[in-house]
N, C-alpha and C positions, 0 to 999 in steps of 0.2 A: 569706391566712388559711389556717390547716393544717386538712386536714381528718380526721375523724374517726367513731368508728360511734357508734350509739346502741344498747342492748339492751334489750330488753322480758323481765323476769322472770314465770313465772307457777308456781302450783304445781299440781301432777298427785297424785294418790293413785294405783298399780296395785295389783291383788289377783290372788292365786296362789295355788295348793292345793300347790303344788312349795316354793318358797323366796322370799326376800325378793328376790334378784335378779329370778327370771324374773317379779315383781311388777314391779319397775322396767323391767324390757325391754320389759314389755307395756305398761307407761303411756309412752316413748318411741316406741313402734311402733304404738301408736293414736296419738298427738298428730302424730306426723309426717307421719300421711293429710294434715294441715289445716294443721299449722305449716311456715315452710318456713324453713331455714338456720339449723336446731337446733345448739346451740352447745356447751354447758357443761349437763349435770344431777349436781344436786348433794341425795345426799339427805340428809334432815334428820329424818325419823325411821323408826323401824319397830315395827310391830307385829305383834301374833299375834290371829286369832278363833279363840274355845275352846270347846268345846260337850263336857261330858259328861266333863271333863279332857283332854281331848286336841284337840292345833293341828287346827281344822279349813280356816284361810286365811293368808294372811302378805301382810302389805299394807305399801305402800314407798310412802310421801310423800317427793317428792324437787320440787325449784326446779328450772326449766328456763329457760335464757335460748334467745333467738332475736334475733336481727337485726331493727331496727326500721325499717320501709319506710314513708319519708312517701307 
């Protein structure tokens, strides 16, 4: 029988006052404290919080797979 992995998908929000990335870095570099054998993230959307017209956050929803340990 061949064998093979299994991945566990979950989604992350990060929030940044910088950019949309360092939003994604920081939701990869907090979940990493607790996930372990981070795979693939993949983000799926972005936005801005606006206060007064102007960007006051940039927040990065991205899918994170990780390796699924029975």
């Amino acid at each position: 029988m061949a064998k093979g992995s299994v991945y566990k998908v979950i989604e992350l929000v990060g929030s940044s006052t910088k950019s949309w990335e360092d939003a994604a870095a920081k939701a990869i570099e907090t979940a990493s404290k607790s996930l372990k054998d981070l795979r693939i993230a993949e983000v799926s959307e972005l936005d801005m919080q606006i206060d007064g017209g102007k960007v006051i956050s940039y927040r990065a929803r991205i899918k994170v797979s990780f390796k699924y340990k029975k």
